[in-house]
PDB file of N, CA, C and O in Angstrom:
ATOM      1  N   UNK A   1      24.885 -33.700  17.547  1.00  0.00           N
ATOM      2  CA  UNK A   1      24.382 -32.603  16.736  1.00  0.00           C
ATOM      3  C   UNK A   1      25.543 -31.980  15.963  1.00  0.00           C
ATOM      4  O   UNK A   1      26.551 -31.609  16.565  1.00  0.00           O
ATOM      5  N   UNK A   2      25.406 -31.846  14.513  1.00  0.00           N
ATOM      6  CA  UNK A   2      26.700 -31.614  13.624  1.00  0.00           C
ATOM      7  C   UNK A   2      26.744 -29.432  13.941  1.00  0.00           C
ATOM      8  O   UNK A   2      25.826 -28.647  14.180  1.00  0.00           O
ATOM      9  N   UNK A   3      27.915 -29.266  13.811  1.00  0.00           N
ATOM     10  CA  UNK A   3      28.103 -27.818  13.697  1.00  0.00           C
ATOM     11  C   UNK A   3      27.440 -27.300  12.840  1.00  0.00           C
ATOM     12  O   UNK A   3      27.210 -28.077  11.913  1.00  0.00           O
ATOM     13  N   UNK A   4      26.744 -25.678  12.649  1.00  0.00           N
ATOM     14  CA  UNK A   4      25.925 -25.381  11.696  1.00  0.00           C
ATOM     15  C   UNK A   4      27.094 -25.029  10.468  1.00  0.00           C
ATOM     16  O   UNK A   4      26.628 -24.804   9.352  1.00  0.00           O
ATOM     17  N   UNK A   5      28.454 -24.980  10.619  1.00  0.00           N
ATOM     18  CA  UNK A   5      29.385 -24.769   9.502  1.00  0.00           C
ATOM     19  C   UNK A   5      29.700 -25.581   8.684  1.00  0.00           C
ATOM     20  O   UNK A   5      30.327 -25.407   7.639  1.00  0.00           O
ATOM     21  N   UNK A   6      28.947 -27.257   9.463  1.00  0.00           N
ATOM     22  CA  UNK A   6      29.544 -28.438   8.752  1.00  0.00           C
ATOM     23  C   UNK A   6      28.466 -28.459   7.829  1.00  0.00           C
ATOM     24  O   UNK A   6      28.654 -29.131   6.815  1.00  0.00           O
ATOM     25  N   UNK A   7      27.197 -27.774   7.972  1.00  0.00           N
ATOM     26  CA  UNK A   7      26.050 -28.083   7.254  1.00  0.00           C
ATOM     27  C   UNK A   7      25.443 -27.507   6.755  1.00  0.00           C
ATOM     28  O   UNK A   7      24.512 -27.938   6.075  1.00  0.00           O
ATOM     29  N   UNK A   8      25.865 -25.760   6.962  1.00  0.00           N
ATOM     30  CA  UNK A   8      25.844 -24.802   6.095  1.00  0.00           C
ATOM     31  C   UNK A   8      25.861 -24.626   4.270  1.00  0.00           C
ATOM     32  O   UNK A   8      26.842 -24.289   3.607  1.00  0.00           O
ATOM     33  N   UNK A   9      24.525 -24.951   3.759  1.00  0.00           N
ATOM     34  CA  UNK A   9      24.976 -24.974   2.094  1.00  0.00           C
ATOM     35  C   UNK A   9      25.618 -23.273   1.556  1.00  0.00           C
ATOM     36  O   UNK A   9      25.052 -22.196   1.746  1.00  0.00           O
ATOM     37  N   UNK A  10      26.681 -23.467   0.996  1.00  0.00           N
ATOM     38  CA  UNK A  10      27.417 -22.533   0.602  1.00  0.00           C
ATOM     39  C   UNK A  10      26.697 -21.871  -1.037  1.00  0.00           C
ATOM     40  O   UNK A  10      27.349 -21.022  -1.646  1.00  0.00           O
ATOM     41  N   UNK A  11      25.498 -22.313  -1.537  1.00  0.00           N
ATOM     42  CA  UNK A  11      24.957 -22.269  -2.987  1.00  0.00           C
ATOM     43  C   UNK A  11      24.390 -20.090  -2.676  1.00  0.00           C
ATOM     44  O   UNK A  11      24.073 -19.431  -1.686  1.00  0.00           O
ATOM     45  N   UNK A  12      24.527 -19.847  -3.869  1.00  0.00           N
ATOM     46  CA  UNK A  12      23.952 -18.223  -3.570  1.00  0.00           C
ATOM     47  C   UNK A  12      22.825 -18.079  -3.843  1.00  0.00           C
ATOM     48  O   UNK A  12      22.129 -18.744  -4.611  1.00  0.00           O
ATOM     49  N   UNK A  13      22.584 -17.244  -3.262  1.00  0.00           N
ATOM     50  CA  UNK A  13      21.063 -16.467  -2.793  1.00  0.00           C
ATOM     51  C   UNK A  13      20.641 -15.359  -2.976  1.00  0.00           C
ATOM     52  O   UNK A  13      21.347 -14.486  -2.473  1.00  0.00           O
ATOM     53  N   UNK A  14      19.630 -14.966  -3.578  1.00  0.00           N
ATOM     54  CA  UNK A  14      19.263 -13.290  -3.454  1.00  0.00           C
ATOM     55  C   UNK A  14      19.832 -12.640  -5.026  1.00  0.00           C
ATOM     56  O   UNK A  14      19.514 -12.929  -6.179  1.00  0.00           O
ATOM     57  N   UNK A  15      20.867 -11.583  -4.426  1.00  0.00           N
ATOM     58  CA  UNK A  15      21.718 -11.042  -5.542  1.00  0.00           C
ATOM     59  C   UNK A  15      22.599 -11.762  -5.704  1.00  0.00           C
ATOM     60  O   UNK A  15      22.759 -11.962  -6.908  1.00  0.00           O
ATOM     61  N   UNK A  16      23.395 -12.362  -5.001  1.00  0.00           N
ATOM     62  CA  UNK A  16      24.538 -13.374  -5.394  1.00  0.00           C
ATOM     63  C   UNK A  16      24.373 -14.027  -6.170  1.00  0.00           C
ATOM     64  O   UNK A  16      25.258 -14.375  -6.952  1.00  0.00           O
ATOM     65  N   UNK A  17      22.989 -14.475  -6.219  1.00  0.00           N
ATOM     66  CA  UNK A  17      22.969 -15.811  -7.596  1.00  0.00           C
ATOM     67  C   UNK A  17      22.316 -15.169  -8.844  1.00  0.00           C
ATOM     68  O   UNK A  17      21.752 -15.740  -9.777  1.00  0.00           O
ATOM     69  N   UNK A  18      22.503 -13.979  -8.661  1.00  0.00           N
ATOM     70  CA  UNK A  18      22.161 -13.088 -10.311  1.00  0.00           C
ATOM     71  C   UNK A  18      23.534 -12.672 -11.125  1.00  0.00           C
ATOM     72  O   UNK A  18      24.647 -12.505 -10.626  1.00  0.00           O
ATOM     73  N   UNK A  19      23.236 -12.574 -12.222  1.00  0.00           N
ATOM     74  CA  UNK A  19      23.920 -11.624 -13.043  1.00  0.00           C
ATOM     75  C   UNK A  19      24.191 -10.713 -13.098  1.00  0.00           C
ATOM     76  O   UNK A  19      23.239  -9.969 -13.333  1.00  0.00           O
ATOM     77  N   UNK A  20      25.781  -9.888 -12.931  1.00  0.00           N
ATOM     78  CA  UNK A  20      25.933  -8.544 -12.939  1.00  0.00           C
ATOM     79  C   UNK A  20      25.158  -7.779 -13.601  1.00  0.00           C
ATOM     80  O   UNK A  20      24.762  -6.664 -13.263  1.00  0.00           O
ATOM     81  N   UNK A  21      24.855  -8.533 -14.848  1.00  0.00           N
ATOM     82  CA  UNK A  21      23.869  -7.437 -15.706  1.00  0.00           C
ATOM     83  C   UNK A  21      22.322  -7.672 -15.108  1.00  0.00           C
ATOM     84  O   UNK A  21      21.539  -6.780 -15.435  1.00  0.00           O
ATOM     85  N   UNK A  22      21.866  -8.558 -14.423  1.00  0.00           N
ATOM     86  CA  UNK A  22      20.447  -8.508 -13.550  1.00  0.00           C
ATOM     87  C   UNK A  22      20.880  -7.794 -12.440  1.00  0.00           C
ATOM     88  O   UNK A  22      20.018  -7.048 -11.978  1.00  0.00           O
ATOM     89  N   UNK A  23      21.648  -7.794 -12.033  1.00  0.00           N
ATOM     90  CA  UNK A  23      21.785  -6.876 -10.813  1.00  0.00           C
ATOM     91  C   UNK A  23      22.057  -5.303 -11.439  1.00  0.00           C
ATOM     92  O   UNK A  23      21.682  -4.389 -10.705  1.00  0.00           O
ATOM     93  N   UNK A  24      22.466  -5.060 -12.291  1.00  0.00           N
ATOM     94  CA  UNK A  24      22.546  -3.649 -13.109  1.00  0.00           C
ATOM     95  C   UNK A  24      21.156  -3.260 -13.320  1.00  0.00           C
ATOM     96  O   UNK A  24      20.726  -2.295 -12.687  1.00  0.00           O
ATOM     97  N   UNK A  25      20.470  -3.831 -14.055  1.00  0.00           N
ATOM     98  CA  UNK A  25      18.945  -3.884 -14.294  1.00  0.00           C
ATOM     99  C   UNK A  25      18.065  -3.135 -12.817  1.00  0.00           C
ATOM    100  O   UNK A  25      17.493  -2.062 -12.626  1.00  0.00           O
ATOM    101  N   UNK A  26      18.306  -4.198 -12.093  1.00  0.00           N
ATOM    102  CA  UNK A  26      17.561  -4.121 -10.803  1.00  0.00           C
ATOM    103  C   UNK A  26      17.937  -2.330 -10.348  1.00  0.00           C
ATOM    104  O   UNK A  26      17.017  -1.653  -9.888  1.00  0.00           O
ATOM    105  N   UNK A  27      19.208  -1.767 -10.519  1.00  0.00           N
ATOM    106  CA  UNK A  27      19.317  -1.452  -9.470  1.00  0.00           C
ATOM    107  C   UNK A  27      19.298   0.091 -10.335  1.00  0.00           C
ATOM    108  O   UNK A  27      19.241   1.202  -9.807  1.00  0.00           O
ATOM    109  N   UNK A  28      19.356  -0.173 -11.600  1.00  0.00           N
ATOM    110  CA  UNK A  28      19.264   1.082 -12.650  1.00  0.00           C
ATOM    111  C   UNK A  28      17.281   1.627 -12.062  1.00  0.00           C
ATOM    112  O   UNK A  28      16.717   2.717 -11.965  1.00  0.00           O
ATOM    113  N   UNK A  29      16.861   0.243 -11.825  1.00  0.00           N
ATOM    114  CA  UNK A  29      15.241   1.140 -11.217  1.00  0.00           C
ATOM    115  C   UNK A  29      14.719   1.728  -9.548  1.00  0.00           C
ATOM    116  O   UNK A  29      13.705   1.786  -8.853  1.00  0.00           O
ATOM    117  N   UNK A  30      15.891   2.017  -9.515  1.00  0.00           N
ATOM    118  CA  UNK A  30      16.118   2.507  -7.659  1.00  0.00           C
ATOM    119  C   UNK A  30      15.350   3.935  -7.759  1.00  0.00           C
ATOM    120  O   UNK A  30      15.535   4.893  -8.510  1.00  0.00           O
ATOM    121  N   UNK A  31      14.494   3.728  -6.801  1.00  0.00           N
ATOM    122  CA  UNK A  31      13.867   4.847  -6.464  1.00  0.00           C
ATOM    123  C   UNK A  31      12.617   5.063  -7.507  1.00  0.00           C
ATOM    124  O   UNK A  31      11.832   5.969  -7.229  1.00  0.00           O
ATOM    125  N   UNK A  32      12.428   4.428  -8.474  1.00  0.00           N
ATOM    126  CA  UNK A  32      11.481   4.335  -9.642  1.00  0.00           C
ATOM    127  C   UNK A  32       9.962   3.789  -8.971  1.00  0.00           C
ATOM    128  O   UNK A  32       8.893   3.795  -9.581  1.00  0.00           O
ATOM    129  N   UNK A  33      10.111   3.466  -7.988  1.00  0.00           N
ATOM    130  CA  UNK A  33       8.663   2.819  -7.072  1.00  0.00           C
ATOM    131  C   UNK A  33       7.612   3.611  -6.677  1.00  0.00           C
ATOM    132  O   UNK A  33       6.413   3.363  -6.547  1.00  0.00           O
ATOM    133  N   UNK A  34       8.694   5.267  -6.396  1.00  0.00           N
ATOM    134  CA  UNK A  34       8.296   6.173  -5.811  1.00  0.00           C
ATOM    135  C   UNK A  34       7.898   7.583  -7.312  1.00  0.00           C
ATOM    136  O   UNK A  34       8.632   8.049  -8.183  1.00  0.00           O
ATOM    137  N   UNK A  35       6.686   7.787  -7.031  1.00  0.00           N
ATOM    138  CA  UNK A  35       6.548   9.208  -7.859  1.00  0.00           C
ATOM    139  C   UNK A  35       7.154  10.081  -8.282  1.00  0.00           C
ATOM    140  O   UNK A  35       8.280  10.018  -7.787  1.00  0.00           O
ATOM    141  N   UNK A  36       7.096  10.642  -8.732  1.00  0.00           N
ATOM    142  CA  UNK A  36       8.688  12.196  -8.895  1.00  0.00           C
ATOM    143  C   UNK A  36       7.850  13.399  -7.840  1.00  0.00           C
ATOM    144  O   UNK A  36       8.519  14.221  -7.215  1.00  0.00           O
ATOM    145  N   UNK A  37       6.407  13.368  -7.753  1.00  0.00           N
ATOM    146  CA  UNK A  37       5.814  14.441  -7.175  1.00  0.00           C
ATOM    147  C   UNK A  37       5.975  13.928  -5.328  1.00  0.00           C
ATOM    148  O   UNK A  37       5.976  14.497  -4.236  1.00  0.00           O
ATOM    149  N   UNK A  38       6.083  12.664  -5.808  1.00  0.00           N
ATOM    150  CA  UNK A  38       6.248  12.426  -4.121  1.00  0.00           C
ATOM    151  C   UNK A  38       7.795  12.092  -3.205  1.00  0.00           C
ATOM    152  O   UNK A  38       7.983  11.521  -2.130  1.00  0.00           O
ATOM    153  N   UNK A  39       8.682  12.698  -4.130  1.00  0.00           N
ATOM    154  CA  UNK A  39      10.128  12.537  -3.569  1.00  0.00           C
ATOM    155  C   UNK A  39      10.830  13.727  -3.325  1.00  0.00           C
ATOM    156  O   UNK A  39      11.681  14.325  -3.984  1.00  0.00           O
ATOM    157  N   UNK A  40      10.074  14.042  -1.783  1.00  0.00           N
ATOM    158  CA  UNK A  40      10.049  15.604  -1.387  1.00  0.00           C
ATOM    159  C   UNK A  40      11.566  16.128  -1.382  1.00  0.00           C
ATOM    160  O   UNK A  40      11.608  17.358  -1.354  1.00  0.00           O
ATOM    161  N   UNK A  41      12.262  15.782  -1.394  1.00  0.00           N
ATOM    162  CA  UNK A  41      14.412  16.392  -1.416  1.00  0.00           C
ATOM    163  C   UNK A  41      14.449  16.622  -2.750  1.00  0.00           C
ATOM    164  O   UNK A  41      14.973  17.721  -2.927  1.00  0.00           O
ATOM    165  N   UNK A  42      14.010  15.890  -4.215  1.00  0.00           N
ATOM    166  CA  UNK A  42      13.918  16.277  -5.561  1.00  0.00           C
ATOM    167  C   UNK A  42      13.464  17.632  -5.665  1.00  0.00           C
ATOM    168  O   UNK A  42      13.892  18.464  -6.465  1.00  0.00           O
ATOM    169  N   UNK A  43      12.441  17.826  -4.682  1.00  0.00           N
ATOM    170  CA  UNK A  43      11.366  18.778  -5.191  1.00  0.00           C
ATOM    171  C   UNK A  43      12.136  20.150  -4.705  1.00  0.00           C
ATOM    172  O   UNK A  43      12.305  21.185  -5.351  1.00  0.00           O
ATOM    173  N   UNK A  44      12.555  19.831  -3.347  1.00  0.00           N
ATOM    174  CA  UNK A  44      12.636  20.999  -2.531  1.00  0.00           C
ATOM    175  C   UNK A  44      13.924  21.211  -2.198  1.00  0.00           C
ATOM    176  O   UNK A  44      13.950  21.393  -0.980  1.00  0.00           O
ATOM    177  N   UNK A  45      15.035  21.282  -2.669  1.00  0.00           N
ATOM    178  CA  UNK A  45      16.532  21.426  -2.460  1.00  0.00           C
ATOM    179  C   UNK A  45      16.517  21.772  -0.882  1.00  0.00           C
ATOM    180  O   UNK A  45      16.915  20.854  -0.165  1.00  0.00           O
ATOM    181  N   UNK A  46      16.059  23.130  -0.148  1.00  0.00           N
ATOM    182  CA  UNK A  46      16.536  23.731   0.720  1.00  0.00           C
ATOM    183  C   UNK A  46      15.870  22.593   2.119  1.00  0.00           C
ATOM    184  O   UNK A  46      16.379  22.573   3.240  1.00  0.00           O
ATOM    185  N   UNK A  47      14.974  21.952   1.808  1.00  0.00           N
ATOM    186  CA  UNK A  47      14.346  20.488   2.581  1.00  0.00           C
ATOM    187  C   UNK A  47      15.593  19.864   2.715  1.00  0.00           C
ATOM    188  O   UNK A  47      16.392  20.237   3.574  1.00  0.00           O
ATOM    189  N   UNK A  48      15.848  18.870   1.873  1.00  0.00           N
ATOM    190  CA  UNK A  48      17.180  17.943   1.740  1.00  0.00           C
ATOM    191  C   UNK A  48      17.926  18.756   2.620  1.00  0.00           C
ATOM    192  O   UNK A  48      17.708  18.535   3.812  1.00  0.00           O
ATOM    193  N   UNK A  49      19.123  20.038   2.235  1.00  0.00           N
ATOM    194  CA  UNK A  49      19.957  20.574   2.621  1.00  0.00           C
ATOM    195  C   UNK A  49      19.615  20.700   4.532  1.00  0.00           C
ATOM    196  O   UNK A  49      20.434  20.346   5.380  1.00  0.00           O
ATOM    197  N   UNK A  50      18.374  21.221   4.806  1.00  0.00           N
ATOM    198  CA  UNK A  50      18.499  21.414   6.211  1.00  0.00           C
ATOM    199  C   UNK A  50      18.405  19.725   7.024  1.00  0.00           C
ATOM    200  O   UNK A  50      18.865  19.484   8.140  1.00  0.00           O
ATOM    201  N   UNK A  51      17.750  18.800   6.196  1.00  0.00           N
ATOM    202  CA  UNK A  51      17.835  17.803   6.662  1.00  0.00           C
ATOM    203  C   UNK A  51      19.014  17.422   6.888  1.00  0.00           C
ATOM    204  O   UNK A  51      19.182  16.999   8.032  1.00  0.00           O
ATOM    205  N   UNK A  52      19.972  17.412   6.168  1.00  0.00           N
ATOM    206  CA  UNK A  52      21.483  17.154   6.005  1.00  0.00           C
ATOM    207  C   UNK A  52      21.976  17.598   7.431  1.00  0.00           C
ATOM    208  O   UNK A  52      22.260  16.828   8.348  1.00  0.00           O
ATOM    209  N   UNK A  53      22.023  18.816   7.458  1.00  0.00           N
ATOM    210  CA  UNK A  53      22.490  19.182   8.427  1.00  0.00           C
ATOM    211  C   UNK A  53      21.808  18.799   9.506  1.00  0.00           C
ATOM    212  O   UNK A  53      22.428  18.609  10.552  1.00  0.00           O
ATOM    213  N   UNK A  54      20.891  18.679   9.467  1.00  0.00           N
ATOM    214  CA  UNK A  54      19.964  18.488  11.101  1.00  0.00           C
ATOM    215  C   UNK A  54      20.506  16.409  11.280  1.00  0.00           C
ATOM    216  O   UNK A  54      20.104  15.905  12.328  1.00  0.00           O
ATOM    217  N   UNK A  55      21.254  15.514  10.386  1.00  0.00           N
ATOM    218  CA  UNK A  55      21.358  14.150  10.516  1.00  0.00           C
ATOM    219  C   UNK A  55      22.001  14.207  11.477  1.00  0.00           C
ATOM    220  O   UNK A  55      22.649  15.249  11.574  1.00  0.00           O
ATOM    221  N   UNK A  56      22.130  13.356  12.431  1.00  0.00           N
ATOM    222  CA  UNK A  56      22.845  13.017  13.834  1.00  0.00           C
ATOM    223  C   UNK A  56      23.048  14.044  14.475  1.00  0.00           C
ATOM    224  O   UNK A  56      24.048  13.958  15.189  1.00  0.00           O
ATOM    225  N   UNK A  57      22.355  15.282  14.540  1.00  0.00           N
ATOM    226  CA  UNK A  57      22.673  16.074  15.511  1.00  0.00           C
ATOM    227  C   UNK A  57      22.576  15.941  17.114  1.00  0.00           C
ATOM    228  O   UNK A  57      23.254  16.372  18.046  1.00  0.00           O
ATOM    229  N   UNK A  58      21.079  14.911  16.974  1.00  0.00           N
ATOM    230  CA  UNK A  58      20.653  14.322  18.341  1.00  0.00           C
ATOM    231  C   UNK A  58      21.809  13.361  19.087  1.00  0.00           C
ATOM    232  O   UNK A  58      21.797  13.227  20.311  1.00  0.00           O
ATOM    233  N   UNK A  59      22.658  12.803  18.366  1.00  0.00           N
ATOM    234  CA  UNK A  59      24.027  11.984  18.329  1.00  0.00           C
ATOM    235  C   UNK A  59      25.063  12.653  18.639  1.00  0.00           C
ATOM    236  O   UNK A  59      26.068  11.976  18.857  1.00  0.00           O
ATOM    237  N   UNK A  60      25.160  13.834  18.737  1.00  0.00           N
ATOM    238  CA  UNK A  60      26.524  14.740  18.442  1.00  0.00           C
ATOM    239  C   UNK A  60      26.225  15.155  19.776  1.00  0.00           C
ATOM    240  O   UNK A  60      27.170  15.143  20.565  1.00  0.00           O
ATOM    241  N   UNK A  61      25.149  15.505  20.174  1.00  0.00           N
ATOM    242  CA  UNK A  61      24.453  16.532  21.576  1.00  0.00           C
ATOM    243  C   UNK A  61      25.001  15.304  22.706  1.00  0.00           C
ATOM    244  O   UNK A  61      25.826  15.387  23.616  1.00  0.00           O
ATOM    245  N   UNK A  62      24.306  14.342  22.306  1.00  0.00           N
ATOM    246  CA  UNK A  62      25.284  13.199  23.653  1.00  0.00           C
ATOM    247  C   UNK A  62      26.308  12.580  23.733  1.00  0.00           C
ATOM    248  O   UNK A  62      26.484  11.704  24.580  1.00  0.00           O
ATOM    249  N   UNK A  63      27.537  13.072  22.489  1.00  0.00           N
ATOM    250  CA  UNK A  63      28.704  12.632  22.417  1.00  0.00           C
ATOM    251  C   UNK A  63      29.327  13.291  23.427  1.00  0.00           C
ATOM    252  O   UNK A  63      29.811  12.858  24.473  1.00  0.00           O
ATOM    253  N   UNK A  64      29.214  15.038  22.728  1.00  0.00           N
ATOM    254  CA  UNK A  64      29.277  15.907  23.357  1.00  0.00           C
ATOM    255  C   UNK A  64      29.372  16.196  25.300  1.00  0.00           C
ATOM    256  O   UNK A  64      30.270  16.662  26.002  1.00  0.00           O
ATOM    257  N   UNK A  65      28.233  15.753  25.568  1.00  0.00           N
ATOM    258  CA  UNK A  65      28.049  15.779  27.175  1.00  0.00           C
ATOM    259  C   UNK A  65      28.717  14.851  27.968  1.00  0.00           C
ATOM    260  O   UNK A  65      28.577  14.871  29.191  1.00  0.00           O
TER     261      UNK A  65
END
């Protein structure tokens, strides 16, 4: 049975085998999937902000102990 490195095709895939400028394209429509009425941190600054702060807190509490 040959190694999977000996037989591994090295050809690209995905984004790799695009164009900087297709990958510019692609990525200039990020977040464009989603509504403007339904992208609640746009809407609501003080949302986002407490979320921010509230990220890994549950993480910090059992570093902590």
């Amino acid at each position: 049975m040959a190694l999977h490195a000996e037989t591994a095709s090295t050809s690209k895939r995905g984004f790799a085998a695009m164009s900087p400028e297709k990958r510019r394209q692609i990525a200039a429509k990020g977040g464009a999937a989603v509504p403007p009425e339904k992208r609640s941190f746009s809407q609501n600054r003080d949302l986002a902000a407490s979320a921010g702060r509230a990220g890994g807190s549950s993480n910090r509490s059992r570093a902590e102990a």
